[in-house]
KESENU-467884 format. One line per 5 residues: number of its first residue (from 1); their letters; for each residue x, y, z negated of C-alpha. Coordinates in Angstrom, 2 decimals, always signed. Last residue first. Layout:
NUM	A	X:Y:Z  ... .
***
This chain:
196	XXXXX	+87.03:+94.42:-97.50  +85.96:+95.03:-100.93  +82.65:+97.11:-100.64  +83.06:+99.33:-103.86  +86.84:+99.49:-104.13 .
191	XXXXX	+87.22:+100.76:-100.29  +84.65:+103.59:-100.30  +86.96:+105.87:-99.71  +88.85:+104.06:-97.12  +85.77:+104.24:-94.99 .
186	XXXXX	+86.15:+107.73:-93.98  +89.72:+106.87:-92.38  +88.40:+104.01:-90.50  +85.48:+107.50:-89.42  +87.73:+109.44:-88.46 .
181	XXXXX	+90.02:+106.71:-86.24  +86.83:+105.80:-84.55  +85.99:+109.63:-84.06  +89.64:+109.90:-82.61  +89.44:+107.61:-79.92 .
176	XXXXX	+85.72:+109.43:-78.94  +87.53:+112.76:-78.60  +90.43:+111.37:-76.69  +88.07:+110.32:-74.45  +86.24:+112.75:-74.17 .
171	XXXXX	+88.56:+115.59:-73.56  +90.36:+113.35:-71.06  +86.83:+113.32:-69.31  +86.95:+117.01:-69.67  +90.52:+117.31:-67.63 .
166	XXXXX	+89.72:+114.62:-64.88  +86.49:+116.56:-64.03  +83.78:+114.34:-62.92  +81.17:+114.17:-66.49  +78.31:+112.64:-65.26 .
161	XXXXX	+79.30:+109.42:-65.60  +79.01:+109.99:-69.55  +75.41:+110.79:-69.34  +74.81:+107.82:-67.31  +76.96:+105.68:-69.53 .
156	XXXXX	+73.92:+107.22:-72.01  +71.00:+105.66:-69.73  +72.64:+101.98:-69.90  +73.16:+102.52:-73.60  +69.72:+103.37:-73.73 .
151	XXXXX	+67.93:+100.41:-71.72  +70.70:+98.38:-73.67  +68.96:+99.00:-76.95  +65.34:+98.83:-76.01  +64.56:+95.81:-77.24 .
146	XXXXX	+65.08:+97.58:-81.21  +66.54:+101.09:-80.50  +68.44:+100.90:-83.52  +68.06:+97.96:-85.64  +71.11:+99.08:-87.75 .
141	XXXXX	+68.95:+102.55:-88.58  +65.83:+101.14:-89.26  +67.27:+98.51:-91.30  +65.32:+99.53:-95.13  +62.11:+97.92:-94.45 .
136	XXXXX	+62.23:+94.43:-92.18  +60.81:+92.68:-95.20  +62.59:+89.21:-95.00  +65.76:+89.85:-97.19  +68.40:+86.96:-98.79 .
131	XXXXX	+70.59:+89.62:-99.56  +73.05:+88.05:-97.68  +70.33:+86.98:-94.67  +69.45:+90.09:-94.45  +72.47:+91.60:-94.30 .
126	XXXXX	+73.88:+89.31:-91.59  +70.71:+90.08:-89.62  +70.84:+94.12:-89.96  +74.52:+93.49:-88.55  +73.40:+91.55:-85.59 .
121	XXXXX	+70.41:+93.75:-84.54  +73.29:+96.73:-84.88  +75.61:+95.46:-82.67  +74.80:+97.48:-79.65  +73.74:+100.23:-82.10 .
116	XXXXX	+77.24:+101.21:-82.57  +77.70:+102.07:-78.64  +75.91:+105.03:-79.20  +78.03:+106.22:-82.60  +80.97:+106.53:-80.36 .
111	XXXXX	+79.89:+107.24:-77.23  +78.81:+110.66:-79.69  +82.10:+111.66:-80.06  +82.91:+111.62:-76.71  +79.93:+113.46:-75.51 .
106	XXXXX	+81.12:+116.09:-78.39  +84.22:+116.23:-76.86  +82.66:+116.49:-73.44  +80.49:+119.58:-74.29  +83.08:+121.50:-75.84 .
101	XXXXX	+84.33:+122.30:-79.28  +84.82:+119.22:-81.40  +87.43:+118.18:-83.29  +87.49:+114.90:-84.92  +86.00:+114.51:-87.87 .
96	XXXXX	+86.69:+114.57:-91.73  +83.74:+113.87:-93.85  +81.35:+116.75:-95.53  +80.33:+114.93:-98.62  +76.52:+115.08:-98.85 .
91	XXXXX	+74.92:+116.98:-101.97  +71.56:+115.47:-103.36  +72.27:+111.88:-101.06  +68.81:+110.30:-101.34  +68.67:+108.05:-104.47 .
86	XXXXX	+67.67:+104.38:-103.42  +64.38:+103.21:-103.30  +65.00:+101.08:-100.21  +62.47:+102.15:-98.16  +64.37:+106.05:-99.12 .
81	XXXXX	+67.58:+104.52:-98.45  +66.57:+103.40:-94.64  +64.65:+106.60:-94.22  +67.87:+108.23:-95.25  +69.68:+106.25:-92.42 .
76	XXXXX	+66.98:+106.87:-89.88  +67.44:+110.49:-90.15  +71.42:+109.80:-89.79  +71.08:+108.87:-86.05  +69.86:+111.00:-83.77 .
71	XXXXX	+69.45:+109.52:-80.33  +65.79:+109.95:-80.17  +65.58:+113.38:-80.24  +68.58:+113.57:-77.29  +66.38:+111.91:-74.60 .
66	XXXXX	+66.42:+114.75:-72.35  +70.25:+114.30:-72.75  +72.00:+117.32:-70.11  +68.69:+119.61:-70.58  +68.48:+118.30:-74.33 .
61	XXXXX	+71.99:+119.57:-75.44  +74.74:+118.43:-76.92  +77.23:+121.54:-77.54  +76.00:+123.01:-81.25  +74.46:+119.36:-81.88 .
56	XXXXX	+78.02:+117.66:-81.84  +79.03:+119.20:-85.60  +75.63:+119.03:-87.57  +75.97:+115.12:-85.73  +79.43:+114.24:-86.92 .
51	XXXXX	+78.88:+115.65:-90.65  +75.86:+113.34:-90.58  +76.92:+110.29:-88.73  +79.91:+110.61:-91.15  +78.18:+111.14:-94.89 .
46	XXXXX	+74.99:+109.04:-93.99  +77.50:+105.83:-92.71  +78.82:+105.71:-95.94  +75.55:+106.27:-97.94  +74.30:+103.26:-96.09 .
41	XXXXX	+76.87:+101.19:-97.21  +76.76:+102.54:-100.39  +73.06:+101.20:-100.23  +73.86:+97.80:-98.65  +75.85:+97.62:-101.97 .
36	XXXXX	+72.97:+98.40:-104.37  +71.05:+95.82:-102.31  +73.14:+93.33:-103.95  +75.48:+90.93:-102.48  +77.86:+93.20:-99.53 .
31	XXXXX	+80.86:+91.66:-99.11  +80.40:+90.47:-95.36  +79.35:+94.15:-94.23  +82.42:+95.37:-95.54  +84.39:+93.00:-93.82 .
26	XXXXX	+82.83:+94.07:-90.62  +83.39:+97.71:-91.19  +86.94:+96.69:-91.29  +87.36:+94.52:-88.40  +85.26:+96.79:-86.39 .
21	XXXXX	+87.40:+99.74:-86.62  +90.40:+98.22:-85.81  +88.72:+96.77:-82.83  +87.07:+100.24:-81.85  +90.74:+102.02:-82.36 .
16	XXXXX	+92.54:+99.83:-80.15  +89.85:+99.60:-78.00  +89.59:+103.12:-77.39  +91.40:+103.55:-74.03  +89.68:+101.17:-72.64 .
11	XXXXX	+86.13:+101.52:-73.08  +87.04:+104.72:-72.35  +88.03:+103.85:-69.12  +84.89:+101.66:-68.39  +82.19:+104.63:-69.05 .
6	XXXXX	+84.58:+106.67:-66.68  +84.55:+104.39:-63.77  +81.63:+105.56:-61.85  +83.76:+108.60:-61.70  +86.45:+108.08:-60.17 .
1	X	+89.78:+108.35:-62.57 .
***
């Protein structure tokens, strides 16, 4: 696999799992008609990005992403319920996520919640218009990087193209096909609420 290629062979190998993925979260999204639902919503998201991120932060560091700080996402998620006036999680359920123990898995792991704010813009839109919303308080986190958005995803298939050994770019990938899986798994739970 040469390397300038890598960003487009995961894009590959997880489409499967992004697609499935997608369809669901994008259902949810649809049945959401209060601003209690956006909040489980949120809560949803909170409970993986969070239990993902306490996991990739031992092996991500800011000398291979300088711009690490601003890739966090799930302090922008409780700033989102906080706008919101929703109660901030008191005890967050650890979800179940894909295994992580190197630097690539957790670079794999993290493709996954990058390329999530390409979409974003849209989603925060849909909801919006749902809850029939014009204050732009409580979509921090689906806005994302705002105009910047592709600037950053650009910068992160960077990252990824920096990985050249055939073995840890396996490790990615197979990390960032099971992070999708994780996280359709995650959702399940919260299944009744947001009727798909």
């Amino acid at each position: 696999m040469e390397q300038r290629s890598f960003a487009a062979y995961i894009k590959d190998y997880t489409k499967a799992e992004h697609a499935q993925l997608e369809k669901k979260l994008i259902g949810m999204i649809r049945s959401i008609r209060s601003t209690e639902h956006y909040l489980v919503l949120l809560e949803m998201f909170y409970g993986y990005y969070h239990s993902l991120e306490l996991k990739m932060d031992q092996y991500l560091t800011n000398e291979k992403i300088p711009d690490l700080a601003e890739r966090r996402k799930s302090a922008a998620i409780l700033q989102d319920i906080h706008d919101l006036g929703g109660p901030l999680p008191a005890q967050v359920l650890t979800a179940v996520i894909p295994r992580i123990q190197s630097y690539p898995q957790a670079l794999g792991a993290a493709y996954v919640l990058e390329g999530s704010t390409l979409g974003g813009v849209i989603i925060a839109r849909m909801i919006r218009e749902q809850l029939q919303l014009s204050s732009p308080e409580g979509f921090t986190f689906f806005t994302g990087y705002g105009e910047a958005a592709q600037q950053m995803w650009r910068k992160f298939h960077g990252y990824m193209n920096a990985i050249t050994e055939e073995v840890e770019q396996q490790q990615a990938a197979d990390a960032a096909r099971e992070t999708f899986l994780k996280f359709n798994d995650w959702t399940k739970r919260y299944e009744s609420i947001l009727k798909v």
